[in-house]
Every structure is written in C-alpha cells, then in structure tokens.
N, C-alpha and C positions, 0 to 999 in steps of 0.2 A: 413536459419532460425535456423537450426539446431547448427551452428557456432554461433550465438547468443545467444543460449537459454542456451546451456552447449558446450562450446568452449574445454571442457574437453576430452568431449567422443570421439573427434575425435582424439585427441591427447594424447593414453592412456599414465599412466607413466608405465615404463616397473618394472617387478618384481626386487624388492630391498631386502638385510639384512643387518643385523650388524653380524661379525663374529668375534669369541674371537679367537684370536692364544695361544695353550696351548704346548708349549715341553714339551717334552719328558722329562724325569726329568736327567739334567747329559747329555743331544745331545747337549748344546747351551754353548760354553765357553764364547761367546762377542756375543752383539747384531746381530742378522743375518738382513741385508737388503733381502725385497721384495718389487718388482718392480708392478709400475701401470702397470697393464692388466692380472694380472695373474690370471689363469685359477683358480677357484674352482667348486668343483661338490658336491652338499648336494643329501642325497639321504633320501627318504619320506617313512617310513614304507616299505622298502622292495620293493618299487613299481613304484615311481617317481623321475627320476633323475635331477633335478633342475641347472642348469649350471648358473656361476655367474663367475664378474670376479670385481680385487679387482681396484678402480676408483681414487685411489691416492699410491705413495711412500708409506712405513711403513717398521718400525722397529720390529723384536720381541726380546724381552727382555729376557734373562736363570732367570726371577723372576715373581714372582706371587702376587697379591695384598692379602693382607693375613688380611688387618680391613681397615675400614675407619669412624671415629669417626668427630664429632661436637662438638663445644663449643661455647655458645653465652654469653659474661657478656656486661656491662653500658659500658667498654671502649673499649675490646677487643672482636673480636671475632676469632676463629681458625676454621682450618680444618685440621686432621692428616692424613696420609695417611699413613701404614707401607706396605713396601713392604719386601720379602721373595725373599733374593737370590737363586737360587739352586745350585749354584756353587762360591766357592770363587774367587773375583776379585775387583777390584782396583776402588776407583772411575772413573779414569780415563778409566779405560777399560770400565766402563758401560756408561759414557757418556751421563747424563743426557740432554741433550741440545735436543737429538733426540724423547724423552718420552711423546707421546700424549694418551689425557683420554679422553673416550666417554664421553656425559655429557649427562646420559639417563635419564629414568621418564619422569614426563608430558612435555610438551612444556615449559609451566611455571617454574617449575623450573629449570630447561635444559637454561632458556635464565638468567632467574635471576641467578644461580650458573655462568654463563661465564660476567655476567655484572661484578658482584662482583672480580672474576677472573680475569678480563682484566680490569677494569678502577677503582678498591678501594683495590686494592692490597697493603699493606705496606712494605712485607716484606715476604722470605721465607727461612724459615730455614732448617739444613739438618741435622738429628742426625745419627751419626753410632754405 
C-alpha cells in the first residue's frame, strides 16, 4: 500500500550538490580533466563531513565568468557571457568545444534558457 501511496519513500534519492571548481589563481595553464567518480568531501560548520562524488566527466577552466548580461529587442535577442582568463593562452589551448554551463534558477527558467539554447540558436559569436 505504502509502494502506492508514495512509491518515493521507499526509494529515497540520495544527497545531491552542484559544486563550482574555482583554481587557484596562476595553478591551471590548460583545461585540467576530472574524471567521473571522483571523490569530494564538503565539510558543514566544523562538524559534518558530507562525501559526494562527481556523476559525469568535467573540465576546469584557468578562467572565471567575470558578467553575464541580456538583451532583448523586436528582432534580436542576445546573451553575453565575458569570461576572465587568469593565465595567458591561445584559443586553441582553451578549447572551447569542452566548456559546459549550469543553467540554475527556478526549473522554469533553467528549461526555457536550454530550449532557447539548443533549438532557436542563430549564431554565436566570440570576441577577444
């Protein structure tokens, strides 16, 4: 009955985060790979040590998102995104191909920003 009524409870989900990878400023000359499963430990006021581990491949970047701005007009509309290298390098050394972005806030926007993203995309451009 209980499988019925909330098929949930019986099947908790297990404790989840989102975790931002920040370098050291000057440690990262080219994108560092980290591998699915890797170990992280958050630790809670001194008290509780929370073991997580990371559920997909990632990249981290030697740069830092430094603004991200909007524009909406009648025919266009944009999103800019600047990023802040910390170390000089090449386009080719930073290799944009491998650069993914959470797409946080409510659920709502989070799906509308990836619809817009992925199926009304005209173009993207890259200034240096």
């Amino acid at each position: 009955l209980l499988n019925m009524l909330w098929p949930n409870y019986l099947r908790p989900v297990p404790s989840m985060t989102i975790v931002q990878f920040t370098p050291v400023a000057g440690a990262l000359a080219q994108p560092a790979f980290l591998g699915r499963g890797c170990a992280l430990d958050s630790i809670v006021n001194n008290e509780a040590v929370c073991h997580f581990q990371t559920c997909h491949d990632l990249w981290i970047f030697p740069a830092t998102l430094e603004n991200v701005s909007a524009y909406s007009g009648t025919d266009v509309s944009a999103i800019t995104l600047e990023l802040a290298l910390q170390v000089p390098m090449t386009l080719e050394q930073l290799d944009l191909s491998k650069l993914r972005f959470y797409l946080g806030g409510d659920a709502w926007t989070a799906r509308e920003l990836y619809f817009w993203l992925s199926d009304r995309l005209a173009w993207i451009e890259l200034e240096i």
